[in-house]
PyMOL CGO cylinders between C-alpha atoms (Angstrom):
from pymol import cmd
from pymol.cgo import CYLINDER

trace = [
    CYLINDER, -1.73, 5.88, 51.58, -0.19, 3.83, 48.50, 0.3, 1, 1, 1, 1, 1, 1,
    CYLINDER, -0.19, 3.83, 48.50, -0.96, 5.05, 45.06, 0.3, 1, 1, 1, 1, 1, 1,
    CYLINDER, -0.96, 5.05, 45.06, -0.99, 2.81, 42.11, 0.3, 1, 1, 1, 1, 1, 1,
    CYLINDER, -0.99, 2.81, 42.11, -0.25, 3.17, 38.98, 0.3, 1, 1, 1, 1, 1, 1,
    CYLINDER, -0.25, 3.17, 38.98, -2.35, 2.51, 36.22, 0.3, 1, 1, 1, 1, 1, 1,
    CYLINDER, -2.35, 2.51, 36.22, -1.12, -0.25, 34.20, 0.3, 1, 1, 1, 1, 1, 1,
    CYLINDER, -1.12, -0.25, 34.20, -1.96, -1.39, 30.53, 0.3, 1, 1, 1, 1, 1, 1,
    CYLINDER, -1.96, -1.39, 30.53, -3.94, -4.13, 30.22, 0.3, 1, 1, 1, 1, 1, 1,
    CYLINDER, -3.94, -4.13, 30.22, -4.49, -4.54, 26.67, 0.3, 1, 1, 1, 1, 1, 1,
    CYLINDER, -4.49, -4.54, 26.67, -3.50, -7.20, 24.26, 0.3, 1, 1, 1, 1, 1, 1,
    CYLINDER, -3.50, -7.20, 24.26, -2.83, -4.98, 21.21, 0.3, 1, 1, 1, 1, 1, 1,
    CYLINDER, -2.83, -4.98, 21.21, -1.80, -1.57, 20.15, 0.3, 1, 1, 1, 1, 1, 1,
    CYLINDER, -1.80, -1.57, 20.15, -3.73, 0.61, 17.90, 0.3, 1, 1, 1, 1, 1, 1,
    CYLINDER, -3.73, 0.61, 17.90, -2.03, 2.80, 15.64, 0.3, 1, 1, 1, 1, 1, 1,
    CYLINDER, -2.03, 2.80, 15.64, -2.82, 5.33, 12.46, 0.3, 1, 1, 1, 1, 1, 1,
    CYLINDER, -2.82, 5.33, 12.46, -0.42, 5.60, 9.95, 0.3, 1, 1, 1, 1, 1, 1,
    CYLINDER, -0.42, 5.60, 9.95, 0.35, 8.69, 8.41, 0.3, 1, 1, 1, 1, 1, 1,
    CYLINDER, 0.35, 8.69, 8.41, 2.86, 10.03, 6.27, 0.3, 1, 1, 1, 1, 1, 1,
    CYLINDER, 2.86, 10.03, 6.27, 6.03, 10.95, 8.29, 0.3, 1, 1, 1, 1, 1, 1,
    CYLINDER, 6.03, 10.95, 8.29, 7.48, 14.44, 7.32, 0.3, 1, 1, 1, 1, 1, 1,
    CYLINDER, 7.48, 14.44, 7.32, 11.20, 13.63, 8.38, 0.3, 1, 1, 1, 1, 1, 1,
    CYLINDER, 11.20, 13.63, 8.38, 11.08, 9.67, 6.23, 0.3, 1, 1, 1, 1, 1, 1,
    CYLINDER, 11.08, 9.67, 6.23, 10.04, 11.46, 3.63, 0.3, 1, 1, 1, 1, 1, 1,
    CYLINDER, 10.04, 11.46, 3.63, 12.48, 14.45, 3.68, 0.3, 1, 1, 1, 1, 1, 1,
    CYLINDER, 12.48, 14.45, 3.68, 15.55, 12.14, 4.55, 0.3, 1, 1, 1, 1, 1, 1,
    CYLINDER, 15.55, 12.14, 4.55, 14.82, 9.59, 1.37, 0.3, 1, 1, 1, 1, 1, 1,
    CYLINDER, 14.82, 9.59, 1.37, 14.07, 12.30, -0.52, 0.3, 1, 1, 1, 1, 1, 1,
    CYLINDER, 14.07, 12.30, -0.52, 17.82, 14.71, 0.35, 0.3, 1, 1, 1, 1, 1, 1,
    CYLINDER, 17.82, 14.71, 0.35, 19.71, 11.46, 0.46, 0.3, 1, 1, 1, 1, 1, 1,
    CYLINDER, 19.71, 11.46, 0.46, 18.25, 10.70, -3.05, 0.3, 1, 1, 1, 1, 1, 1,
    CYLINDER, 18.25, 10.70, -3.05, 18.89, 14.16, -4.56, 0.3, 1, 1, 1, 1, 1, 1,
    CYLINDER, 18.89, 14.16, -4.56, 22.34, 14.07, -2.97, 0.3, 1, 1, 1, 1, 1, 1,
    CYLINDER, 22.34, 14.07, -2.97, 23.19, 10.94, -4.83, 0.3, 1, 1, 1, 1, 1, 1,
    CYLINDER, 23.19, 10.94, -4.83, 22.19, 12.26, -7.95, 0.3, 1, 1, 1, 1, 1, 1,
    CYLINDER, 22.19, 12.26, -7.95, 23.98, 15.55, -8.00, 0.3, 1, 1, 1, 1, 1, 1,
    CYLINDER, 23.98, 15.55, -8.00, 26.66, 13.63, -7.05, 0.3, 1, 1, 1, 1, 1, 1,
    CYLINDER, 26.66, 13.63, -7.05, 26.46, 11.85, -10.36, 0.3, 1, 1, 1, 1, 1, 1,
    CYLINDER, 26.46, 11.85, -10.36, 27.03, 14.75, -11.89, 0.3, 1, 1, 1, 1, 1, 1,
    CYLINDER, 27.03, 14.75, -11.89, 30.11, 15.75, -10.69, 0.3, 1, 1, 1, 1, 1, 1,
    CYLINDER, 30.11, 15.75, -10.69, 32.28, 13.87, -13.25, 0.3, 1, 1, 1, 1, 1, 1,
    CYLINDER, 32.28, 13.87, -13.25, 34.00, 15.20, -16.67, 0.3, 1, 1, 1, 1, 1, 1,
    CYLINDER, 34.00, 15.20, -16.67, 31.64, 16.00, -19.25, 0.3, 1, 1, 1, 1, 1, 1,
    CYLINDER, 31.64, 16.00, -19.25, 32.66, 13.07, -21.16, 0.3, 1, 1, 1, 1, 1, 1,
    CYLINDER, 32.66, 13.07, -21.16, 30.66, 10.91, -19.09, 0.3, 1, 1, 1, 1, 1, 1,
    CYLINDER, 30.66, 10.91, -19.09, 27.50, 12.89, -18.30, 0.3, 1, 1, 1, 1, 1, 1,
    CYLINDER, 27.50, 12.89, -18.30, 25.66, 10.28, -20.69, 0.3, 1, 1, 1, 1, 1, 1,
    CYLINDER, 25.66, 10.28, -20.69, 25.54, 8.11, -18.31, 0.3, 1, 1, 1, 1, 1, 1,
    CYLINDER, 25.54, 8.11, -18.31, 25.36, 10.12, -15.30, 0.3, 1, 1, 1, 1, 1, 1,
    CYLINDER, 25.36, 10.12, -15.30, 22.24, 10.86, -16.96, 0.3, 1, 1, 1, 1, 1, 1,
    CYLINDER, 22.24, 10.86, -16.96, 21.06, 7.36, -17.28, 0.3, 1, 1, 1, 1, 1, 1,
    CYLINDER, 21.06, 7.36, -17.28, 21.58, 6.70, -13.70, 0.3, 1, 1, 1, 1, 1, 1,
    CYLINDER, 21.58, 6.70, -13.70, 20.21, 9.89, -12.34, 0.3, 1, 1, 1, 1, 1, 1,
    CYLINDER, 20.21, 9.89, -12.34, 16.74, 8.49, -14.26, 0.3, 1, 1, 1, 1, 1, 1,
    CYLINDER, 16.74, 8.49, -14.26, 17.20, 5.30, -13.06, 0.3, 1, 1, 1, 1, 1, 1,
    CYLINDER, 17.20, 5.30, -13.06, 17.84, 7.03, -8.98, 0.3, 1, 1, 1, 1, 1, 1,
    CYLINDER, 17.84, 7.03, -8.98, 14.70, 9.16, -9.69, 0.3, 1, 1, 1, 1, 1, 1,
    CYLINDER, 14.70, 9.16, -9.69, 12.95, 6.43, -10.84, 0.3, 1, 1, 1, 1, 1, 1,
    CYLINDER, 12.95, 6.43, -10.84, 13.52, 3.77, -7.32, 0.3, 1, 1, 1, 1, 1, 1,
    CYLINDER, 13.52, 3.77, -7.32, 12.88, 7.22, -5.08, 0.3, 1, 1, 1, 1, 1, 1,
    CYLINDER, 12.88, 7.22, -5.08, 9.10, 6.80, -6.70, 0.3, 1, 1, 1, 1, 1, 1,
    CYLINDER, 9.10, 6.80, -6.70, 8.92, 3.52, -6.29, 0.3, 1, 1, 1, 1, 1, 1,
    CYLINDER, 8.92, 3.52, -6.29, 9.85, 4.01, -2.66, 0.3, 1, 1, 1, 1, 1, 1,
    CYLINDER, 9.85, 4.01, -2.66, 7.82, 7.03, -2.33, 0.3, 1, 1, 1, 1, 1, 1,
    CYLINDER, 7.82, 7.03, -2.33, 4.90, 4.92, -3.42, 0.3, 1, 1, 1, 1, 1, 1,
    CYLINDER, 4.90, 4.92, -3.42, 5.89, 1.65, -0.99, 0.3, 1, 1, 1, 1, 1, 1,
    CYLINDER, 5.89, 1.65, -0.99, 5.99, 4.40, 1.77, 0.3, 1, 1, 1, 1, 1, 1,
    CYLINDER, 5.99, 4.40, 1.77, 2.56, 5.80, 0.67, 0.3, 1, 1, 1, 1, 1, 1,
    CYLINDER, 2.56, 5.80, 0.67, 0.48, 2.46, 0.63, 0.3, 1, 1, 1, 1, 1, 1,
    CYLINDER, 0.48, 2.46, 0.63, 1.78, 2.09, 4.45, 0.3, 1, 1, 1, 1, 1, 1,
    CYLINDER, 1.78, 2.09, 4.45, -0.20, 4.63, 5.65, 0.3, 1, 1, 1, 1, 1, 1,
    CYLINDER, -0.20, 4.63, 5.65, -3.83, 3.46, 7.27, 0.3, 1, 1, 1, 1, 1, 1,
    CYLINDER, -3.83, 3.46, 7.27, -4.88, 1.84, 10.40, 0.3, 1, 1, 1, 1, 1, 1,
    CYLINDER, -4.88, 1.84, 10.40, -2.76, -0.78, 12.37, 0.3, 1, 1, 1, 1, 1, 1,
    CYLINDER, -2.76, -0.78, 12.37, -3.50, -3.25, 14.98, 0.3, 1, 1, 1, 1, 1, 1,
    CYLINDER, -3.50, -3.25, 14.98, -0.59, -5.00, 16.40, 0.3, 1, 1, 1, 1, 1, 1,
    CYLINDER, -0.59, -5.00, 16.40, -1.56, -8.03, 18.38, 0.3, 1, 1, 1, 1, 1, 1,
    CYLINDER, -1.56, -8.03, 18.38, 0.49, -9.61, 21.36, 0.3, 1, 1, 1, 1, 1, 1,
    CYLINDER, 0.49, -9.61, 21.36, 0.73, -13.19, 19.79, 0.3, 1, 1, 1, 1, 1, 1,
    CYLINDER, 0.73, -13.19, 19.79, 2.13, -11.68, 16.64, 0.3, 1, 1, 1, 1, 1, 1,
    CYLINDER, 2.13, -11.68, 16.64, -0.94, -11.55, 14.32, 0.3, 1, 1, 1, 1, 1, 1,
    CYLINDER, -0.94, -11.55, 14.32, -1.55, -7.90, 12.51, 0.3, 1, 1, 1, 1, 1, 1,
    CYLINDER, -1.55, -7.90, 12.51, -4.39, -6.71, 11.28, 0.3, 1, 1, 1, 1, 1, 1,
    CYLINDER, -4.39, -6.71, 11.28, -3.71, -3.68, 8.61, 0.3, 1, 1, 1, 1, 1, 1,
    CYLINDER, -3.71, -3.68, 8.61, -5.82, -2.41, 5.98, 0.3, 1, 1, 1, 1, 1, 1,
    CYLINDER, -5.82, -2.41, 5.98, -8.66, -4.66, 7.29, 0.3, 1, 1, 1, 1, 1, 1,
    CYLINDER, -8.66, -4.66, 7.29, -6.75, -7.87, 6.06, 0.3, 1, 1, 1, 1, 1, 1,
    CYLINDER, -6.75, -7.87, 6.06, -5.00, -10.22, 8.51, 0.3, 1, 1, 1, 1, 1, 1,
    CYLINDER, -5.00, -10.22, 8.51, -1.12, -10.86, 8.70, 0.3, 1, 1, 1, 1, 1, 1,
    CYLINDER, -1.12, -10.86, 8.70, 1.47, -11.93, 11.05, 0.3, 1, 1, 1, 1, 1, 1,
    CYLINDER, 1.47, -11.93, 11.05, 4.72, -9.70, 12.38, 0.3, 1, 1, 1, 1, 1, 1,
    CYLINDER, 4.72, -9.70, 12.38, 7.60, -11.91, 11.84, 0.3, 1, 1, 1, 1, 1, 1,
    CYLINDER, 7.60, -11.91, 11.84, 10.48, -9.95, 13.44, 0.3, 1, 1, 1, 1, 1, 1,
    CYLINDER, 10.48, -9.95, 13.44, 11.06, -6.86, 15.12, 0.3, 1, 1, 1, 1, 1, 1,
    CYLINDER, 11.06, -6.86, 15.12, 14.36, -5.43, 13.49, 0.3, 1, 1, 1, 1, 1, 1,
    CYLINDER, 14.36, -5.43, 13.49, 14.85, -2.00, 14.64, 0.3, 1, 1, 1, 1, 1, 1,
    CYLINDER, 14.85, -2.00, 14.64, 13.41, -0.29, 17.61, 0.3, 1, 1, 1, 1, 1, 1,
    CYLINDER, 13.41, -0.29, 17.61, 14.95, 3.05, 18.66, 0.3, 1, 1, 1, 1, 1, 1,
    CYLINDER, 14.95, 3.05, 18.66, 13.81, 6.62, 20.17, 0.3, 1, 1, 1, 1, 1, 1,
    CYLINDER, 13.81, 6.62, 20.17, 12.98, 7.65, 16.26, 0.3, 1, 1, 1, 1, 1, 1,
    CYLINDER, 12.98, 7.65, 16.26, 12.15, 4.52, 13.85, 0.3, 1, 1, 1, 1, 1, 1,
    CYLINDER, 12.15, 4.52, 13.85, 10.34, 1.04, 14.47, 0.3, 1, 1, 1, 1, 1, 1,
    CYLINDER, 10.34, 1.04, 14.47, 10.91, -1.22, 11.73, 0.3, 1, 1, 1, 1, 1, 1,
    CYLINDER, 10.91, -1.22, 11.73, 8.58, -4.67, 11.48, 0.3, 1, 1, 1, 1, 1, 1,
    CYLINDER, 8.58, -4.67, 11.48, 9.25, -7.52, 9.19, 0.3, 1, 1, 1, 1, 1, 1,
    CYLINDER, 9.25, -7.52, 9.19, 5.62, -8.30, 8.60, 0.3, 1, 1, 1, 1, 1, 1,
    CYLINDER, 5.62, -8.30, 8.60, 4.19, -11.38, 6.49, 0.3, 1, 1, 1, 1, 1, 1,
    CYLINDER, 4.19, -11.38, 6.49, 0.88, -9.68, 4.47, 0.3, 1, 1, 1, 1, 1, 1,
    CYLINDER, 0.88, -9.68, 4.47, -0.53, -10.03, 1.35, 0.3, 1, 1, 1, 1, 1, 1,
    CYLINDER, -0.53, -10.03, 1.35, 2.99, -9.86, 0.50, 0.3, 1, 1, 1, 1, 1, 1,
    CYLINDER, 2.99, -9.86, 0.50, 6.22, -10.15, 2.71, 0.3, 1, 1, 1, 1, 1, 1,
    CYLINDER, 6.22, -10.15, 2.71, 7.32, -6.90, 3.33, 0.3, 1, 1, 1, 1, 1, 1,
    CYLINDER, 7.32, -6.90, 3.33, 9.18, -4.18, 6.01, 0.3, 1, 1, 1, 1, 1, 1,
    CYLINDER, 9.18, -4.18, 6.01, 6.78, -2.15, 8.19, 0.3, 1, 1, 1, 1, 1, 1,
    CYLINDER, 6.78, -2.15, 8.19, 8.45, 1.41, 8.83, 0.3, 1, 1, 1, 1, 1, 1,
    CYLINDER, 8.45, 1.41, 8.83, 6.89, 3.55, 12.26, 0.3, 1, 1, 1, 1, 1, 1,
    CYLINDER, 6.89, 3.55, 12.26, 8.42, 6.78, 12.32, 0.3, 1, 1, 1, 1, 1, 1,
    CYLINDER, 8.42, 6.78, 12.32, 7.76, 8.38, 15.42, 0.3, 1, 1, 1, 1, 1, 1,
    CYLINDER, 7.76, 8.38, 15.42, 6.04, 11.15, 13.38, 0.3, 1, 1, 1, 1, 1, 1,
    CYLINDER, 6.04, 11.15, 13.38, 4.16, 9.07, 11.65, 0.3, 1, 1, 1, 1, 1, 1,
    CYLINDER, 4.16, 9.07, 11.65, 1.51, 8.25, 14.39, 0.3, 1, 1, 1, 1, 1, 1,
    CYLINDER, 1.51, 8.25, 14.39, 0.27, 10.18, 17.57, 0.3, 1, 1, 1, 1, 1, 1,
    CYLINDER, 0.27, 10.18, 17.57, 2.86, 10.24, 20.39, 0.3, 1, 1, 1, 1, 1, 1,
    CYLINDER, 2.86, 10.24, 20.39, 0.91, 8.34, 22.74, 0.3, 1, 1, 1, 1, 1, 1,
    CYLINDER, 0.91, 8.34, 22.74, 0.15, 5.24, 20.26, 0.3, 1, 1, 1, 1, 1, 1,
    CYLINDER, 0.15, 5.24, 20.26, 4.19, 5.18, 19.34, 0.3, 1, 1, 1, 1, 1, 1,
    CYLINDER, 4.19, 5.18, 19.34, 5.24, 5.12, 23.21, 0.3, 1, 1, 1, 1, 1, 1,
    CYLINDER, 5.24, 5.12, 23.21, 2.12, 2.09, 23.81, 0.3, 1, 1, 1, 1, 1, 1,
    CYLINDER, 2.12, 2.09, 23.81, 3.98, 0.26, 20.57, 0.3, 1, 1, 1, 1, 1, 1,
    CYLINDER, 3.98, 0.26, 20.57, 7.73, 1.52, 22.20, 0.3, 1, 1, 1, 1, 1, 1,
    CYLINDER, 7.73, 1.52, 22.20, 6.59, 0.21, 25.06, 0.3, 1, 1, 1, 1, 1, 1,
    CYLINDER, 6.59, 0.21, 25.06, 4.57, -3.39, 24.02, 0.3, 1, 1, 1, 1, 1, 1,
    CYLINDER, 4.57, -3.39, 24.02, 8.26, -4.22, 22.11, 0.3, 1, 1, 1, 1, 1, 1,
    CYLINDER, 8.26, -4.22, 22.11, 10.64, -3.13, 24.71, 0.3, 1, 1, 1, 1, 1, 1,
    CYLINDER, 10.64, -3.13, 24.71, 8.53, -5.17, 27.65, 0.3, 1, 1, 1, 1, 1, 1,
    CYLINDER, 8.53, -5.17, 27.65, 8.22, -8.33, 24.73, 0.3, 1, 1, 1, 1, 1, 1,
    CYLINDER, 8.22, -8.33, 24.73, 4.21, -8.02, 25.15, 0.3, 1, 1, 1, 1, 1, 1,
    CYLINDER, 4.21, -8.02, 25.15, 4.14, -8.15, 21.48, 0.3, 1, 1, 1, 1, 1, 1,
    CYLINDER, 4.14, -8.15, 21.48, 5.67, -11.47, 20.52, 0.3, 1, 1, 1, 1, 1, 1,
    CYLINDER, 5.67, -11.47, 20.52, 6.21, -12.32, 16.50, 0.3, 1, 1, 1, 1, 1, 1,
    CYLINDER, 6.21, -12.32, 16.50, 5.18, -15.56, 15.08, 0.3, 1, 1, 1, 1, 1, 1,
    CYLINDER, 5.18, -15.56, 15.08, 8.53, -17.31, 13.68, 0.3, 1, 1, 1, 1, 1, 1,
    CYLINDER, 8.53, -17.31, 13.68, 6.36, -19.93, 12.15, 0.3, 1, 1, 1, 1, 1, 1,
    CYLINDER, 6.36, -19.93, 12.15, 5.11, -18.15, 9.81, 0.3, 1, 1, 1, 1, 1, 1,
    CYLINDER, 5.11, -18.15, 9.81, 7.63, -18.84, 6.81, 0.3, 1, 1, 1, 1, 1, 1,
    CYLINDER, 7.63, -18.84, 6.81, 8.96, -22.51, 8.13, 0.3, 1, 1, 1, 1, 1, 1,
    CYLINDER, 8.96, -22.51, 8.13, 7.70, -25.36, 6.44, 0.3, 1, 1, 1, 1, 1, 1,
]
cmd.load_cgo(trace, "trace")
């Protein structure tokens, strides 16, 4: 008796966004790092240390904000069109695929990087998108920004 596999047969991959606990922790360490760092100069120079210890602190919120308005439902589509936050888009390039991180360059409202931690979403959904990628199911539309 042959037994077969069951095979995927969709066009798209759903995925919910949340906030990933080890992003977070690693941009926030490697931030903190570099500004204790800053101040391990000769008093005479803590002045600016200081400056650029605001000006660190300040880009880690900015990040931590970019990171937070990334969170939400997904739908990645296999001729390259997105649809996120309930507004259309198209994935431009896949740039990083590995056992941990997925990164997307994605053309949206604005052109922008997609990050998919493998935290960040339900196991199952991250291995479908792992999958789509490695097996080029999910193809991204280089038209997008040529005239």
């Amino acid at each position: 008796m042959i037994r077969l596999l069951p095979t995927t047969t969709a066009s798209y991959v759903d995925l919910k966004l949340n906030l990933s606990p080890l992003l977070h922790t690693a941009l926030s360490r490697c931030y903190f790092g570099a500004v204790l760092l800053l101040f391990v100069v000769p008093p005479v120079f803590w002045p600016v240390s200081y400056f650029l210890a605001e000006m660190l602190v300040f880009e880690w919120q900015q990040i931590y904000h970019f990171y937070l308005r990334q969170q939400g439902p997904l739908r990645l589509y296999s001729d390259g069109n997105i649809r996120w936050h309930d507004q259309a888009g198209n994935m431009v390039a896949v740039k990083l695929v590995t056992r941990w991180l997925v990164v997307l360059s994605v053309a949206h409202d604005r052109n922008q990087w997609l990050i998919i931690c493998h935290d960040s979403c339900d196991n199952i959904q991250y291995r479908q998108l792992k999958m789509m990628l490695h097996l080029r199911l999910l193809i991204p539309n280089t038209a997008v920004n040529k005239p």
